[in-house]
C-alpha positions in Angstrom: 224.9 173.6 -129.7 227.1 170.7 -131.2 226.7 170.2 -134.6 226.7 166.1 -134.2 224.4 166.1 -131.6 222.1 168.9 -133.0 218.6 168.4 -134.4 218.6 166.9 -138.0 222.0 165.2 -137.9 220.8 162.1 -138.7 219.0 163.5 -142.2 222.1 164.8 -143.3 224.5 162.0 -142.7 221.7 159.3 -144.8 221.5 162.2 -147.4 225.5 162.0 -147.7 225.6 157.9 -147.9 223.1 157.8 -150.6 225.0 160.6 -152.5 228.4 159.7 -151.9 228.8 163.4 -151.7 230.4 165.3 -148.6 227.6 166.3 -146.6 226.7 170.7 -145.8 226.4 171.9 -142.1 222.9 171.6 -141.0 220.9 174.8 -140.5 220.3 175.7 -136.3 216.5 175.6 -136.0 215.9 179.1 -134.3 215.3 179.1 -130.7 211.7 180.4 -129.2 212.4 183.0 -126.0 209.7 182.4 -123.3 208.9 183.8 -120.0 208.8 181.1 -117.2 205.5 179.1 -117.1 204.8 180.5 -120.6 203.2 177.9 -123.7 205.6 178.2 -125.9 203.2 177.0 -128.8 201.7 179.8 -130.6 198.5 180.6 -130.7 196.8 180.7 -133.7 194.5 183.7 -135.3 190.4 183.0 -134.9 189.3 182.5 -138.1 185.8 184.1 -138.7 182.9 182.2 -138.1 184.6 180.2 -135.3 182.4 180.2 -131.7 183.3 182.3 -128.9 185.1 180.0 -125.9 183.0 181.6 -123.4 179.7 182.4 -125.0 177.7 182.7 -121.7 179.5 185.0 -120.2 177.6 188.5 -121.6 174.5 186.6 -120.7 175.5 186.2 -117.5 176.4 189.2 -116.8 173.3 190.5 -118.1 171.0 188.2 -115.9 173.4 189.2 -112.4 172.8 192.6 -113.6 168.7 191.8 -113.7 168.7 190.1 -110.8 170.1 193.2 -109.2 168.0 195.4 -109.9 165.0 193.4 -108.9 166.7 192.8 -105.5 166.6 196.5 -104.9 163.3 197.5 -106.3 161.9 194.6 -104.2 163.9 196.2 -100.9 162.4 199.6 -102.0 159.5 197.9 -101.5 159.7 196.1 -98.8 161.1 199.6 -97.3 157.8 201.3 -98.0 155.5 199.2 -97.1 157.3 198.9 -93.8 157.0 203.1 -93.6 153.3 202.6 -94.3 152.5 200.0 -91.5 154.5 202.2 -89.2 152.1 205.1 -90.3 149.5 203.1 -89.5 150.6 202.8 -85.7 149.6 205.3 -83.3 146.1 207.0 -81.7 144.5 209.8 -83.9 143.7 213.4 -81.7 140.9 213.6 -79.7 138.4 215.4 -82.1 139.6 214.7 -85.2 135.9 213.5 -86.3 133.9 214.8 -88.5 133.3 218.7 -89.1 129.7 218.8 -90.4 131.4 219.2 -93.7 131.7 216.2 -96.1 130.1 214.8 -98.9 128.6 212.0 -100.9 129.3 211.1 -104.6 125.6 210.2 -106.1 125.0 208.0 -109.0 122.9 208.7 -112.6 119.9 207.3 -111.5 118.8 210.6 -109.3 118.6 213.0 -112.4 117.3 210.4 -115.3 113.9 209.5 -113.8 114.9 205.9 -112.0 114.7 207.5 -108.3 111.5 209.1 -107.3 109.9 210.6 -103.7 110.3 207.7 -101.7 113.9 206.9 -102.6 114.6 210.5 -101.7 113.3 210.0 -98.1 115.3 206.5 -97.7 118.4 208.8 -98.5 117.9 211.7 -95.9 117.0 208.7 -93.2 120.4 207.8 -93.9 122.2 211.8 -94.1 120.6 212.8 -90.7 122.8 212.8 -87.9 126.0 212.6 -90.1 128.6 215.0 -91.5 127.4 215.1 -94.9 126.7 218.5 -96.7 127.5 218.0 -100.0 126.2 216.3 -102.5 128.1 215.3 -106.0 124.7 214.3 -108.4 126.4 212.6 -111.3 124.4 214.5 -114.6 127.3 213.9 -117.6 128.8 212.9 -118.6 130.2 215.7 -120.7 130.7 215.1 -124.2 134.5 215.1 -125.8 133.8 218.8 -127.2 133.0 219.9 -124.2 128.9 220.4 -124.1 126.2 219.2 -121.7 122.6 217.9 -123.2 119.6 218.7 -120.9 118.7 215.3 -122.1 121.1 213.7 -119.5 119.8 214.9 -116.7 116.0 215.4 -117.0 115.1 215.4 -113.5 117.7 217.6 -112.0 115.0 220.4 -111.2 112.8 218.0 -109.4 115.7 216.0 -107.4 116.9 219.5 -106.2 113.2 220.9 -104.5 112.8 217.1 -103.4 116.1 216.9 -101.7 115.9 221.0 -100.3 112.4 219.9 -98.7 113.8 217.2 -97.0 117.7 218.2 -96.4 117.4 222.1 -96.0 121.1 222.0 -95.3 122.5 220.3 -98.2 124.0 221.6 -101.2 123.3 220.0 -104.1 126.5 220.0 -106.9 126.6 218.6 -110.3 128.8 216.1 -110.8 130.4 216.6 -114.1 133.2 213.9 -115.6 134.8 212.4 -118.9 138.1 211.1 -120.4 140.8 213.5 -121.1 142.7 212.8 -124.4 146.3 212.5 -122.0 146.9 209.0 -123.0 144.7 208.0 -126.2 142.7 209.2 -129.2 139.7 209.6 -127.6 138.1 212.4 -125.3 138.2 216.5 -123.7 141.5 218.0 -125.2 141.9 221.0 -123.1 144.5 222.1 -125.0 141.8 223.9 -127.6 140.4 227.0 -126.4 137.0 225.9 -127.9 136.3 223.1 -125.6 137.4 225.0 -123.0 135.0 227.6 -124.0 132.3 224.6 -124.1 132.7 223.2 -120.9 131.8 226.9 -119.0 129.1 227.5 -121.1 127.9 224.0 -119.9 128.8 224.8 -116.3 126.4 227.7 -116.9 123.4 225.8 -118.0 123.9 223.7 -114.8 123.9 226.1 -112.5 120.6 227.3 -113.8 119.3 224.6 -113.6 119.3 225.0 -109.7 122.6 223.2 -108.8 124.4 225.3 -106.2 127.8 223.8 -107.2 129.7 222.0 -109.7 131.6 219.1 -109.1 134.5 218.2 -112.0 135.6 214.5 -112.4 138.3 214.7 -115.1 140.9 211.7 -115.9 143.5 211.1 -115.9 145.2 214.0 -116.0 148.3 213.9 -115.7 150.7 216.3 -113.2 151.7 219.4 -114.4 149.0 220.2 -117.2 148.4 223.8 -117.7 145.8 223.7 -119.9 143.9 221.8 -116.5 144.9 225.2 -115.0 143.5 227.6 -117.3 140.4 225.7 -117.4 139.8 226.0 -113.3 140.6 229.8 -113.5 138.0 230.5 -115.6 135.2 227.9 -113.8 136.2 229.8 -110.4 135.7 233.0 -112.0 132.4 231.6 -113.1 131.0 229.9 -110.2 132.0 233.0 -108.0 129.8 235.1 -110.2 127.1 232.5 -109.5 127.9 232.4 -105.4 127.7 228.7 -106.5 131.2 226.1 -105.5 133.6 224.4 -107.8 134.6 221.4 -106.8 137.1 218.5 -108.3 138.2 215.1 -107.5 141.9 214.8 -107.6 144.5 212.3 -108.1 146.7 211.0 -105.3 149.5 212.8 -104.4 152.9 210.9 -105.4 153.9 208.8 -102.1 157.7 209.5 -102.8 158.8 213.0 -104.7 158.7 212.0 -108.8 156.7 208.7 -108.4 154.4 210.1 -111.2 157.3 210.1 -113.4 158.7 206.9 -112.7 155.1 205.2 -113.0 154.6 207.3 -116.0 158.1 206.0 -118.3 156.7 202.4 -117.0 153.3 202.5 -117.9 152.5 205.3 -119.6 150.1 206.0 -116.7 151.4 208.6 -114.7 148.7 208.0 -112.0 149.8 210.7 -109.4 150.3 214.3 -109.3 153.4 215.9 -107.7 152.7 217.4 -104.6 153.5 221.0 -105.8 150.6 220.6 -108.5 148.4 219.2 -106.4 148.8 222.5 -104.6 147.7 224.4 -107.7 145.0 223.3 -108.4 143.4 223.0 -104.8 143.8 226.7 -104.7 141.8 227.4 -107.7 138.8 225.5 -106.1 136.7 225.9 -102.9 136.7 222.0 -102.9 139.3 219.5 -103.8 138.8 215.4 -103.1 141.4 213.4 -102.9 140.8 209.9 -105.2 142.3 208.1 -102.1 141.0 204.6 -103.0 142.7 202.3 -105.9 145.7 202.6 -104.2 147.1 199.0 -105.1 147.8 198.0 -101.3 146.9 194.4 -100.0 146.1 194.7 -96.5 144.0 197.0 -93.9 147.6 198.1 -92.2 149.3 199.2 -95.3 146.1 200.8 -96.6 145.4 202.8 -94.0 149.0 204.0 -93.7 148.5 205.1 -97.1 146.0 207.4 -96.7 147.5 208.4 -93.6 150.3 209.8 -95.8 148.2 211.2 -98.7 146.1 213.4 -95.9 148.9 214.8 -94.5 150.4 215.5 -97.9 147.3 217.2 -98.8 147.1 219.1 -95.8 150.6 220.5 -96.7 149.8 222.6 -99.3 145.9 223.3 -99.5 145.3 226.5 -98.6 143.1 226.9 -95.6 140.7 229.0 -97.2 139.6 225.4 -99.8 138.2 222.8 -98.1 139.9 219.4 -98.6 138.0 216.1 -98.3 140.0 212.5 -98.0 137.7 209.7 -100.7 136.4 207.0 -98.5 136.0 203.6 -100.5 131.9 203.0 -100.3 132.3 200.1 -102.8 134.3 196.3 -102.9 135.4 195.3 -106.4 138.0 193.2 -106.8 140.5 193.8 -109.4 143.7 195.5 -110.7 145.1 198.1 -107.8 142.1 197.4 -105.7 141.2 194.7 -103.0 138.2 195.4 -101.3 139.6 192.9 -98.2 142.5 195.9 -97.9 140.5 199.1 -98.6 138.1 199.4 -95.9 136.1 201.9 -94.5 137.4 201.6 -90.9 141.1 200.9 -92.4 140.9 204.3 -94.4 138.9 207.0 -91.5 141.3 205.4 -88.7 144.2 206.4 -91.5 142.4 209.9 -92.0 142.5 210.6 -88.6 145.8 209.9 -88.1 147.1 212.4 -90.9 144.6 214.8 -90.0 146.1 214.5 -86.0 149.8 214.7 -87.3 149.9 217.4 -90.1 147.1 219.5 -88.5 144.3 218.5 -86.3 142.5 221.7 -85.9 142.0 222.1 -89.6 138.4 223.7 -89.8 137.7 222.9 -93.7 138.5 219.1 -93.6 136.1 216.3 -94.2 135.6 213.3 -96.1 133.9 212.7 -99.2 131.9 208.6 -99.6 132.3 207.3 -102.7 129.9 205.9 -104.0 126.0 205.6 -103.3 125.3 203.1 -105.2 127.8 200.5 -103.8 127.6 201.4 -100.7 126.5 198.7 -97.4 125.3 199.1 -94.4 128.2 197.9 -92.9 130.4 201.0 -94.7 127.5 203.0 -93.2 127.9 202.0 -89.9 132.0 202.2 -90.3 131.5 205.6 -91.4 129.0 206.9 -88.6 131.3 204.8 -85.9 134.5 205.9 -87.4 134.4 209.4 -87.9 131.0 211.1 -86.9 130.1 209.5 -83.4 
């Protein structure tokens, strides 16, 4: 670059008039290489404290990340709900009725003086001409450590000759629940050998007491406990001494393979078993109800497809030899994971008898189990004797 045209020219020439000295060479101001299209400004460091320039941007990314995953888990959903109204669809197998084997959960009131002669006779009106042989006489509950006092059921002996005179050919079980400590503080630990120990010695006392059978109602228990297990082995090997039945309600079985786990990390509530368990247990039992009511679905349709899937999931893997009962809904609360609109009596025996027709229609041990006296209306009568018995 010429010196007399260059940058600062002007500086030095005023600086040499006011001087009357000769004036130096300017210095060249250096030159800045750029890439085409390139700022040449620099840019300067962030100094700490100073905002981001794009400060949404990890939140955004967050919430399309949320939004997501809600899109699929509602598409999961939509999925199988669409799998349960398909399993809905169909005609159940001619004679897939009733076998003459299925039973009837009974409330407190029949073993602690509250029901008497005439409220026995009411009751066999209503057995005759059904399918029901069993009945599940609620006489706990059991206490946390395991024991049974008389003083909960005080008219067990009397119930039993009053319902024998009347019903030759029912059995009469004891129905025997409580809490398990799986998810809190308070209840049966089966882990300890010594309420283990307790809860056969009470089984015991029931049984001499005249009950032909007893009927367990633990919860929740959760899928995969062992201690669950070792507690059935050692009730069979009682019972069988007895030539009396053991019995249990069971929880569903999961709808998709490892639902319980997923359920379980989200609620803490597992809720289902795994299919496999559900297996074990049912053969360690002569009787095994499925729970299949609470089952969180909001129409007829969906509901019955539900229980269309949980009977033939049962029938998979109960052994032929145990005889497996599908939970009719004999009651119409209205809360959290049940809407008595959806869970009908018609919705789940036309959803019974389509597992049972799919999975295996001549099943000889198979009935359903009414749950519960107490609740129940004529209507879910008439449903039942409709449904599954005419």
């Amino acid at each position: 670059m010429d010196a007399e045209s260059g940058p600062g020219m002007g500086s030095a020439k005023g600086a040499g008039t006011d001087s009357g000295t000769e004036p130096s060479a300017a210095e060249p101001t250096p030159t800045v290489e750029t890439s085409p299209g390139t700022d040449p400004t620099p840019t300067p460091d962030p100094q700490p404290g100073t905002p981001s320039l794009h400060p949404r941007r990890p939140l955004r990314r967050a919430l399309t990340a949320l939004s997501l995953v809600l899109l699929l888990l509602v598409l999961a959903l939509l999925t199988a709900e669409g799998a349960l109204r398909v399993n809905y669809s169909g005609e159940p197998a001619p004679g897939t009725r009733t076998r003459g084997q299925d039973a009837l959960w009974l409330g407190h009131a029949w073993v602690d003086g509250r029901k008497g002669e005439a409220d026995v006779r009411e009751l066999a009106g209503r057995l005759r001409g059904t399918g029901v042989r069993d009945l599940y006489v609620h006489s706990g509950p059991l206490e946390d450590d395991g024991t049974l006092p008389d003083a909960d059921h005080p008219k067990a002996r009397w119930l039993i000759g009053a319902l024998h005179r009347e019903l030759p050919e029912v059995r009469v079980q004891a129905w025997l629940g409580d809490v398990v400590a799986s998810e809190g503080p308070k209840g049966l630990r089966l882990e300890r050998p010594a309420t283990r120990s307790a809860i056969l010695a009470s089984t015991r006392r029931i049984l001499a007491a005249g009950f032909q059978g007893a009927h367990f109602d633990l919860e929740p228990l959760h899928s995969g406990d062992r201690d669950y297990l070792t507690l059935l082995d050692g009730l069979h090997t009682l019972t069988r001494a007895h030539h009396a039945l053991l019995s249990v309600a069971a929880h569903q079985i999961d709808p998709v393979p490892g639902f319980h786990s997923f359920w379980g990390a989200t609620t803490g509530h597992p809720k289902w078993w795994s299919q496999a368990y559900f297996g074990q247990v049912a053969r360690r039992v002569d009787q095994i109800a499925v729970m299949s009511y609470d089952t969180m679905q909001p129409l007829p349709s969906l509901y019955g497809g539900y229980v269309a899937q949980q009977t033939s999931l049962a029938l998979e893997v109960t052994p032929g030899s145990t005889q497996l009962l599908m939970g009719l809904p004999f009651y119409h609360e209205n809360r959290f994971g049940h809407w008595a609109r959806a869970e009908t009596v018609p919705a789940a025996v036309r959803g019974v008898r389509l597992g049972l027709s799919r999975t295996d229609a001549r099943r000889a041990r198979f009935g359903v189990a009414l749950y519960v006296d107490f609740a129940a209306t004529d209507a879910d009568w008439r449903a039942y004797r409709e449904g599954w018995v005419e």
